[in-house]
C-alpha positions in Angstrom: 8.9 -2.3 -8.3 11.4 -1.3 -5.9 8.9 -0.2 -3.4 6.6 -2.9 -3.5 9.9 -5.6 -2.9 10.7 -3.0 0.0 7.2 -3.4 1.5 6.8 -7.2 1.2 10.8 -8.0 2.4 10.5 -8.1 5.8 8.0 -10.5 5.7 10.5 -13.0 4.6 11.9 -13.3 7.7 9.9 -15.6 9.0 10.3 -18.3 5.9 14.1 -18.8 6.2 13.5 -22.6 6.3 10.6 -22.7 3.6 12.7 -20.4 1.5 16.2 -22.4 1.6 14.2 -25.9 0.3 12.3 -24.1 -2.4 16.1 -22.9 -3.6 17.5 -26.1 -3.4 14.2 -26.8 -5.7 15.5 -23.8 -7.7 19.1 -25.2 -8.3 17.9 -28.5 -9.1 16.0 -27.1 -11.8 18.5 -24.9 -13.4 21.1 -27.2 -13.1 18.9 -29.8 -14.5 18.3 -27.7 -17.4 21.8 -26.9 -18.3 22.7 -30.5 -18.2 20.7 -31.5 -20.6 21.4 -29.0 -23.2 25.2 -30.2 -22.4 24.2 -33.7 -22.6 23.8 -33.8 -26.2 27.2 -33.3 -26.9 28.6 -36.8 -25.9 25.5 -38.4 -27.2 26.5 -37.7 -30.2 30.0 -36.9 -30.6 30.9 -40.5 -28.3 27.8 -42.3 -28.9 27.1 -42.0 -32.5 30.7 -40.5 -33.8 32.8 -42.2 -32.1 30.7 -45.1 -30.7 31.9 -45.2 -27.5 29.9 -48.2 -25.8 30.4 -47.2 -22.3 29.2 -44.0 -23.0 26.4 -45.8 -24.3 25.2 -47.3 -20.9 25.7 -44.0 -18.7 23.8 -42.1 -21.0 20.2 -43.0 -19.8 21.2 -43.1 -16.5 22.6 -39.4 -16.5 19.2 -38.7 -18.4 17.1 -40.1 -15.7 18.9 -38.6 -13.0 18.7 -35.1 -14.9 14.6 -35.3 -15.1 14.7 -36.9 -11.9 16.3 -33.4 -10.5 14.0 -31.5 -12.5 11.0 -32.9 -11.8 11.6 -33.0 -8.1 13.0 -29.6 -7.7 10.2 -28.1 -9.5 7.9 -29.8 -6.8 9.7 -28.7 -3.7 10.1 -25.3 -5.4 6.1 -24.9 -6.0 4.7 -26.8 -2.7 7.5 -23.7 -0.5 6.6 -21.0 -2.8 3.5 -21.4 -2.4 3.1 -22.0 1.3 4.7 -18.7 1.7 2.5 -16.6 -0.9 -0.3 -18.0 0.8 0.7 -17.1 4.6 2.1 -13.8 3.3 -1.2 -12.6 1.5 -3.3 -14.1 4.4 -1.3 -11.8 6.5 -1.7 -9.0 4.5 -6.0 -9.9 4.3 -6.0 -9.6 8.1 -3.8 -6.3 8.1 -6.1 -4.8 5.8 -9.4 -6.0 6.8 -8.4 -5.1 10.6 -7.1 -1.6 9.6 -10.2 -1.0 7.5 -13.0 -1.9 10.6 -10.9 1.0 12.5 -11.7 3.9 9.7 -14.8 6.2 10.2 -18.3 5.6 9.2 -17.8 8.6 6.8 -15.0 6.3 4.9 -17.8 3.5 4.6 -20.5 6.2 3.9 -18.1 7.4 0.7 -17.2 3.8 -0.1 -19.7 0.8 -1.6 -19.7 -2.5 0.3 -18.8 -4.3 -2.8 -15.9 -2.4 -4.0 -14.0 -3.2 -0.1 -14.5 -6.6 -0.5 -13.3 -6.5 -3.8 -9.7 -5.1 -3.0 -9.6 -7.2 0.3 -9.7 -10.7 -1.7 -9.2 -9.9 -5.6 -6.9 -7.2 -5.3 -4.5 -8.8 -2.3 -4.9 -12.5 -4.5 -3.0 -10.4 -7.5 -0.2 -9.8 -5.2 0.7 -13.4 -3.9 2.1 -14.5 -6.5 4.1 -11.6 -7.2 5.4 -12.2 -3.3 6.3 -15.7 -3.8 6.0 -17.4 -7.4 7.7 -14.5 -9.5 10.1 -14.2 -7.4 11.1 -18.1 -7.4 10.5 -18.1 -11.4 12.9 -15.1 -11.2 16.0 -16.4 -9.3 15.4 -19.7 -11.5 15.0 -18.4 -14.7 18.2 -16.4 -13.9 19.9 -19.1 -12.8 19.3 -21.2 -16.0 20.3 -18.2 -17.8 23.5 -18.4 -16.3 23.9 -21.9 -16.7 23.4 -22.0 -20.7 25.1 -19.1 -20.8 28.2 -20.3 -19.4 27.2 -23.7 -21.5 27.2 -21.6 -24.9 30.6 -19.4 -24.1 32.1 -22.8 -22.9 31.2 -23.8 -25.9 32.4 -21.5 -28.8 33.0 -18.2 -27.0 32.6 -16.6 -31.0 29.1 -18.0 -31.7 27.8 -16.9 -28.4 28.5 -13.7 -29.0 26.6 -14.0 -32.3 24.2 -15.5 -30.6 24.0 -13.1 -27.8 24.5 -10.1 -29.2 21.1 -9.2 -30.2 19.3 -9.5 -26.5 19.6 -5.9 -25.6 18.2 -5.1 -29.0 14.4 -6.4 -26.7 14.7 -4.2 -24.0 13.0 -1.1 -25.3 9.9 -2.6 -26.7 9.5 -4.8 -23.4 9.7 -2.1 -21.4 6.9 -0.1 -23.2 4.5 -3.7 -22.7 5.4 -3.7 -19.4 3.9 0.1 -18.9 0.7 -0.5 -21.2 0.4 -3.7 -19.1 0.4 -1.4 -15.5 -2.1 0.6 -17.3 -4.8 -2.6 -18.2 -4.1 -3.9 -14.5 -5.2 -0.9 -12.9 -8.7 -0.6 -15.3 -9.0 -4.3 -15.1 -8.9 -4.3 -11.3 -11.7 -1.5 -10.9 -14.1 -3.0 -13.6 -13.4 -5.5 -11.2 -14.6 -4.1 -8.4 -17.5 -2.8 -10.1 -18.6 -6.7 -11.0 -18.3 -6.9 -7.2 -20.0 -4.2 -5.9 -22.7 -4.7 -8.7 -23.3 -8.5 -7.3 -23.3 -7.1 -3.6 -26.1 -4.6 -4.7 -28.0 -6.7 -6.2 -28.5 -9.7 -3.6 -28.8 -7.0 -1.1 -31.9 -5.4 -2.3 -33.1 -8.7 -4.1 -36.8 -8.0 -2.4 -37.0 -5.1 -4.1 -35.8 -6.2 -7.8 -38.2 -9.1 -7.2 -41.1 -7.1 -6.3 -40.7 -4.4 -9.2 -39.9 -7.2 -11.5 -36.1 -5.3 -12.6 -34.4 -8.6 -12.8 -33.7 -7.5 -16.6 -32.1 -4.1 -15.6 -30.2 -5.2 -13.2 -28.9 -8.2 -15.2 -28.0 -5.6 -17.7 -25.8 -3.4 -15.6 -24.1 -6.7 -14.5 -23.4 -7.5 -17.9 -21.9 -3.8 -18.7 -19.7 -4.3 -16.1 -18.8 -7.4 -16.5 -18.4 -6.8 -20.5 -15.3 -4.0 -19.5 -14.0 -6.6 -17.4 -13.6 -8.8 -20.1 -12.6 -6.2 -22.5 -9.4 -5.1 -20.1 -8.8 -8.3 -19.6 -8.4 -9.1 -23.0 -6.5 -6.0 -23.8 -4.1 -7.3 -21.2 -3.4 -10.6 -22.6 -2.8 -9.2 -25.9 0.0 -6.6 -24.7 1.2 -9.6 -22.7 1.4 -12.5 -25.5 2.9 -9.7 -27.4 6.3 -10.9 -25.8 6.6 -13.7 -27.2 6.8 -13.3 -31.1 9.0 -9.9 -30.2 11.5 -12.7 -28.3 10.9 -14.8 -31.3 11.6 -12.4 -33.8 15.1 -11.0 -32.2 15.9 -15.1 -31.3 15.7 -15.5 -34.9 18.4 -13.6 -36.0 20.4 -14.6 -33.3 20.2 -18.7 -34.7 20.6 -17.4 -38.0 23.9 -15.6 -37.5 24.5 -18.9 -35.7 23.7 -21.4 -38.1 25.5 -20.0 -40.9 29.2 -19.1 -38.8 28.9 -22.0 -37.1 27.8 -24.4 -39.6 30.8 -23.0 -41.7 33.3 -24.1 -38.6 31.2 -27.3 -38.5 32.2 -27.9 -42.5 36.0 -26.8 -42.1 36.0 -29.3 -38.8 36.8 -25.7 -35.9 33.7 -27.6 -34.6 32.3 -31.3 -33.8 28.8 -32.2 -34.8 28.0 -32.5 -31.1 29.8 -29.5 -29.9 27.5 -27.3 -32.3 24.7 -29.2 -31.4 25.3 -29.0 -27.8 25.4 -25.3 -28.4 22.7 -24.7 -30.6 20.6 -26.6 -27.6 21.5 -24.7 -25.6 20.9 -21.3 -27.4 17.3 -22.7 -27.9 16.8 -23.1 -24.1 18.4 -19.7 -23.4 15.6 -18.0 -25.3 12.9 -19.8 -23.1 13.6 -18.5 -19.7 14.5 -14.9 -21.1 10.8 -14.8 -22.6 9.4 -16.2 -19.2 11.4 -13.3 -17.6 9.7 -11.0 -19.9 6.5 -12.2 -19.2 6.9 -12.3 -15.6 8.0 -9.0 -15.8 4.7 -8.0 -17.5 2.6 -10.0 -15.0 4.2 -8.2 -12.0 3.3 -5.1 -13.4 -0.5 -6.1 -12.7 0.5 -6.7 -8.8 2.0 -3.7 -8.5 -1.5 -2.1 -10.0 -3.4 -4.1 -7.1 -0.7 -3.1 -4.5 -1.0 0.6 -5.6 -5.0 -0.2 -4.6 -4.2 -1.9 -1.1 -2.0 1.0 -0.3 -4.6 3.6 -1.2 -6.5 2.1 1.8 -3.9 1.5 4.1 -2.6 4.2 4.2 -6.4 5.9 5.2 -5.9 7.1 8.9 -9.2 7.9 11.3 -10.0 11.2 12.1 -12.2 10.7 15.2 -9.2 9.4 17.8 -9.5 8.1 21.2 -9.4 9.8 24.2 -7.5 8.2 27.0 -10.0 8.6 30.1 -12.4 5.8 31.2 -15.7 6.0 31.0 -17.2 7.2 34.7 -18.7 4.8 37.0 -22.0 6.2 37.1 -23.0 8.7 34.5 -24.8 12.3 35.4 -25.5 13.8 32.3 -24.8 14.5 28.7 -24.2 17.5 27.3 -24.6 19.7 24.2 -23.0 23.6 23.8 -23.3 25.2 20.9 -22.7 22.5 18.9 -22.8 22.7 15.1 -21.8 19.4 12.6 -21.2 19.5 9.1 -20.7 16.9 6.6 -18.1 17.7 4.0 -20.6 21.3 2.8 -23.4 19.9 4.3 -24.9 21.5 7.5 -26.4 19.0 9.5 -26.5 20.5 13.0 -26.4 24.1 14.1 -26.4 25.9 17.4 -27.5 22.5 18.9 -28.1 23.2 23.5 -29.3 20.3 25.5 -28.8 18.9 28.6 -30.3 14.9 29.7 -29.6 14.1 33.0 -29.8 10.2 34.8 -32.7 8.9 34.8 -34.2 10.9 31.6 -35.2 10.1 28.4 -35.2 12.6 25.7 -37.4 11.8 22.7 -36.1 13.3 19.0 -38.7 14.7 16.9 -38.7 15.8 13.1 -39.2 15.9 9.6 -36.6 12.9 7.8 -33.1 15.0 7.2 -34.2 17.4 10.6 -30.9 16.5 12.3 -32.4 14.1 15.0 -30.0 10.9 13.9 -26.9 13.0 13.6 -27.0 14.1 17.0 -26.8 10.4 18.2 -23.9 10.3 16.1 -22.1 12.6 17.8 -23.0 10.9 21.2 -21.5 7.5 19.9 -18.9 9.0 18.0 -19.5 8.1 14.6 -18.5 11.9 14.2 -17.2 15.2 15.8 -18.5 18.0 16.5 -17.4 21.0 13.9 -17.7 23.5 16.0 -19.1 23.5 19.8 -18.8 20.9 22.8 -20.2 17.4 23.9 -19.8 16.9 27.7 -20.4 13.4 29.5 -20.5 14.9 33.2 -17.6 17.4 33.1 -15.4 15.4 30.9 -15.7 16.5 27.0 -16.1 13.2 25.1 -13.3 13.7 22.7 -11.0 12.3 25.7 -12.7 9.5 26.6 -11.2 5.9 25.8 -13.6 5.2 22.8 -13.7 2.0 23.2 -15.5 2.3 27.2 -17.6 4.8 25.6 -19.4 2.6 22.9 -19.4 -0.5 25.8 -21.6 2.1 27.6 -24.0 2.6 24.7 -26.2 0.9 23.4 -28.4 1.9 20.3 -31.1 0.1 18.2 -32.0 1.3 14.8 -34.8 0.5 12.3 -32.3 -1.8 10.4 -31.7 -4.4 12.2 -28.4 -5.9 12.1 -28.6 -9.9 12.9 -25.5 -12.0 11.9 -25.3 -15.6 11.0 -25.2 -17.1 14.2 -27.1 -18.4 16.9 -29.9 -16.0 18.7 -27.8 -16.2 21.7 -24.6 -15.2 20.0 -26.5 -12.6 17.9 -28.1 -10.9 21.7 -24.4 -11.7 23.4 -22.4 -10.1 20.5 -18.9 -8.8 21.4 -19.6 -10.9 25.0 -19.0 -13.8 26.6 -22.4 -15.7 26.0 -24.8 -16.2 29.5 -27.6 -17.8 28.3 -29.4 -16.8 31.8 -28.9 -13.6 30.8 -29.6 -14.0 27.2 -32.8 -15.0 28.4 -33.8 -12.8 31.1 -33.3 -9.7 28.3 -35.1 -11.8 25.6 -38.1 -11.1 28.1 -37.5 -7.4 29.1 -37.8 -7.5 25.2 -41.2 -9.5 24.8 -39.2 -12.0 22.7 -39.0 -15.3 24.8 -41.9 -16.6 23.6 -41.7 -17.0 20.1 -37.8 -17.8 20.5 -39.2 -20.7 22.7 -40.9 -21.9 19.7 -37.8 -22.4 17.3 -35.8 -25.3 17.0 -32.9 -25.2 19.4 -34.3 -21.8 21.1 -32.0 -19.9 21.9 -29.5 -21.4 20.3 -31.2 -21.7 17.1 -29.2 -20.1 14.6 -30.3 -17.1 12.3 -30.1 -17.0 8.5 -27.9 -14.1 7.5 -30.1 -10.8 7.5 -32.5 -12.9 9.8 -34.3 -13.9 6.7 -36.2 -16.6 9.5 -37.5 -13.8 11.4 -40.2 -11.5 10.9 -39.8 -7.6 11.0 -41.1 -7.6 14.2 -39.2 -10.8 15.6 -36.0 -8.8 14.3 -36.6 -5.8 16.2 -37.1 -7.4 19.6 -33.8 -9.1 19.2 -32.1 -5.8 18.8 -33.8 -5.0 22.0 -32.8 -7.5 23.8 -29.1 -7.6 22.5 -29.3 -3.7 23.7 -30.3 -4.6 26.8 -27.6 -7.3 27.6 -24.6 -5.2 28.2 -26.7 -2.9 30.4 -25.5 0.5 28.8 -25.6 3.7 30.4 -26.7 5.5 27.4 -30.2 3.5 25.4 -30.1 4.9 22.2 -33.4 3.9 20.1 -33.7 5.3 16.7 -37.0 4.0 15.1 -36.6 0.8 17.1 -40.7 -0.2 18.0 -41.8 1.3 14.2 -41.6 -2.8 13.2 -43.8 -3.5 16.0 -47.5 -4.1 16.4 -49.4 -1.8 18.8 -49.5 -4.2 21.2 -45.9 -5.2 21.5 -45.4 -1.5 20.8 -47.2 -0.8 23.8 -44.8 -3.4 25.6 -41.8 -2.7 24.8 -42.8 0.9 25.5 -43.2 -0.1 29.1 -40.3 -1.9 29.2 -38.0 1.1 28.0 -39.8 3.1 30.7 -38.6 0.4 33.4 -34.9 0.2 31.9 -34.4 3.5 31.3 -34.8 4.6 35.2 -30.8 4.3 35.7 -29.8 5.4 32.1 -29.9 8.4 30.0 -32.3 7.6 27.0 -32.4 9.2 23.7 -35.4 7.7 21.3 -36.1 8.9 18.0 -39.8 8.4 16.6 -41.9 9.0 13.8 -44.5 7.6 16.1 -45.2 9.7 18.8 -47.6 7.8 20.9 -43.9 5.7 21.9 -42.7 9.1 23.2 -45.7 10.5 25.2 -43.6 9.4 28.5 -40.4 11.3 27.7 -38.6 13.2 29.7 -38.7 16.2 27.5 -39.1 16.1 24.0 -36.7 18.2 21.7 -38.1 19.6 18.2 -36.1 19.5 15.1 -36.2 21.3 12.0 -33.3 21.8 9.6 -30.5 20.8 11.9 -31.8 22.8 14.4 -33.9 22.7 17.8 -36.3 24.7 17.4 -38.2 24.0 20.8 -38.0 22.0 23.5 -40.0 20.9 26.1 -43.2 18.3 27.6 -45.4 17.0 25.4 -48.2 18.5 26.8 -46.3 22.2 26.9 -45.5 21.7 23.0 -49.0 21.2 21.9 -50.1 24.6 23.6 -46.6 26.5 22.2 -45.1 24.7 19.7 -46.3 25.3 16.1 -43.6 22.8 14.6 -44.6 20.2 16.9 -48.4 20.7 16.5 -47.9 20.4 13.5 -46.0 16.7 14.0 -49.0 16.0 16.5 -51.3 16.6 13.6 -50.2 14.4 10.8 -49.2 11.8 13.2 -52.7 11.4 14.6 -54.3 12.1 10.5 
């Protein structure tokens, strides 16, 4: 607990103000509460013992200002509280999510969608009110501890200790809830993450639930998940409620060690009616805020839990670091030297040579799992080489600035990636928006005219996934949204296969116009979209096993014969 107050402290900083009217909140409270425990005293030793008629008429109006007090510091004290819980957990969300978009594609490739979203909102949510409530329940629980504490040794300083006496007698037991309870957080929070990641699964690949009619299944693995949930959760609340008959237990022989010494001095008059009263008011109240202090106690062991979670990912570094040169003016060529990749055991490139120069484009050929998109990784830098070097000119492409790298690429895959925003946005994205140019690439990419044809053109705006779009309509936004930035490097991976042969054809001609100032890379099933490539390298296994024209690899090529063959079956 130490350690999670160390990390969230200097945040408090900035809520000086916020923080001193919650604790004026605080004191009101407290102080409220200790009054009226003392309160009771002269109602009934000078009201109804002595019936003291002045007394009489100041007693409601001390009682309203009491409840008055209460009831207004408890506001203050929740409205500040919870402004700064808020602001600090939204904070922490931006930290997070920010510091997660920088980790490598091999972190998201390990990690499911649905289980990142689960500890950016679930798991930070656990902690806010450990950074703000708790904390404010703390000081004024403690605080009203003090208060009837001083009320009950003000009192009778004998009876309090009779009365007191057995609190330490609680610590033990608490203390092994408050473990189990660290214990049920941390399962609850993953089951949790499972319901998540189960939901995100699910409405991602609804097409193909629908069409194989698995609704049931999948409803069923929901519910497993979702049946742990509620079985940790429940677990929790037991070990948590547990606190309060333990509290109840050890408060009850505190009162009755009370009742019978103190009713004794009440009979041989050592005591007033009121005094005792006063006192055994008092006692009641004490036990209260201890058991809240218990419980909070408990309940912060579940945002530690979540805060054990959040640190597991912030504390993730990258391993593919940016160099610090600029990307060159005008590009040459790219190179590959004996370059091998491996992922984790997995060999997914070996011995890889090649060369494309300005001006070329060098088609990828292969069985699925040959190699061909892990090369374009290396080029974008979704991963290092293991072994070997990637040269852009003479400059190895480990020390270029990463982020002028990827603004000089740009790549289209078969998924498409379209966002919930306008088609203009969507081709502009991570640019300033020029519609002129918007629309002068939505023609390079055959597109225009069927975007004229929607609502608000281009500034209709997309469903999310582009549900409003065909396949085909898809693809030619990805085009065009490659096209916009003007890259030196066109990457196309798959990126006509969602095409007609006549748009195929096209967009074909198109890449053939664009690609005159650019290095190209296209990988195709489809050969007929690669006939006018540069040179065409031939993968198999991670490796290129020739390399050459097309019409050169048909007379010496087996592998790629062999390619030709079933593509034209």
């Amino acid at each position: 607990m130490k350690e999670f107050f160390k990390q969230y402290t200097p945040f408090y900083k900035n809520y000086k103000l916020q923080f001193f009217y919650a604790f004026i909140g605080i004191i009101l409270v407290a102080g409220a509460t200790s009054g009226t425990a003392y309160a009771i005293q002269p109602l009934l030793d000078d009201i109804f013992i002595n019936k003291d008629e002045d007394m009489l008429y100041m007693m409601p109006i001390f009682v309203i200002l009491l409840y008055t007090a209460k009831g207004f510091g408890r506001y203050i004290q929740a409205y500040y509280i919870s402004f700064i819980g808020q602001d600090i957990t939204r904070i922490v969300r931006d930290r997070l999510f920010a510091h997660v978009l920088t980790l490598d594609m091999n972190f998201f490739q390990k990690k499911h969608g649905g289980e990142l979203v689960s500890r950016i909102i679930n798991d930070i949510n656990r902690i806010q009110s450990a950074v703000s409530n708790y904390i404010a329940e703390f000081i004024r629980e403690v605080l009203t501890i003090f208060g009837l504490v001083g009320l009950v040794i003000y009192h009778s300083p004998e009876l309090a200790f009779y009365g007191l006496i057995v609190l330490p007698l609680a610590i033990y037991p608490l203390s092994k809830l408050a473990k189990r309870m660290k214990k049920l957080s941390f399962k609850s929070q993953e089951t949790n993450a499972d319901i998540t990641t189960s939901l995100s699964e699910s409405f991602n690949n609804i097409e193909i639930i629908k069409a194989n009619s698995t609704e049931k299944i999948e409803s069923n693995k929901f519910s497993i998940h979702n049946k742990n949930f509620f079985k940790y959760n429940m677990k929790a609340v037991k070990t948590n409620e547990l606190t309060s008959p333990l509290m109840e237990m050890i408060g009850s022989l505190a009162f009755a060690a009370v009742i019978l010494v103190g009713g004794s001095k009440v009979i041989s008059g050592e005591l007033t009616t009121g005094v005792f009263s006063s006192f055994i008011a008092a006692l009641f109240m004490l036990y209260s805020p201890i058991k809240r202090l218990s419980s909070l106690y408990n309940k912060m062991q579940d945002a530690l839990a979540a805060n054990h979670r959040i640190n597991e990912m912030l504390n993730q570094s990258p391993t593919i670091l940016s160099g610090n040169t600029q990307f060159p003016e005008e590009i040459k060529s790219i190179s590959f030297k004996d370059v091998f990749l491996k992922y984790d055991d997995f060999t997914a490139l070996s011995n890889i040579n090649l060369e494309a120069k300005k001006g070329e484009t060098i088609a990828l050929v292969g069985d699925s799992g040959g190699g061909k998109s892990s090369l374009i990784n290396l080029i974008i830098r979704f991963y290092d080489t293991s072994k070997g070097e990637v040269k852009l000119n003479d400059e190895l492409l480990n020390d270029l600035d990463i982020k002028s790298l990827r603004e000089n690429i740009s790549i289209v895959t078969q998924r498409v990636y379209i966002f919930n925003d306008t088609i203009s946005a969507n081709i502009a994205y991570g640019y300033d928006i020029d519609e002129k140019r918007v629309i002068e690439v939505l023609k390079q990419a055959h597109a225009y005219d069927f975007i004229q044809k929607m609502p608000q053109g281009i500034n209709t705006t997309l469903d999310e996934f582009g549900t409003n779009l065909s396949g085909g309509q898809r693809q030619r936004i990805a085009i065009a949204r490659a096209l916009y930035k003007n890259p030196q490097i066109l990457i196309l991976d798959e990126a006509t296969s969602a095409l007609d042969n006549e748009s195929e054809s096209i967009i074909s001609q198109v890449i053939d116009e664009v690609s005159v100032d650019k290095i190209t890379f296209i990988i195709a099933h489809r050969l007929s979209t690669i006939k006018n490539a540069t040179k065409i390298a031939v993968f198999k296994d991670g490796e290129i096993v020739c390399m050459d024209t097309e019409d050169n690899l048909l007379k010496t090529c087996e592998e790629y014969k062999r390619l030709y063959n079933l593509a034209n079956m």
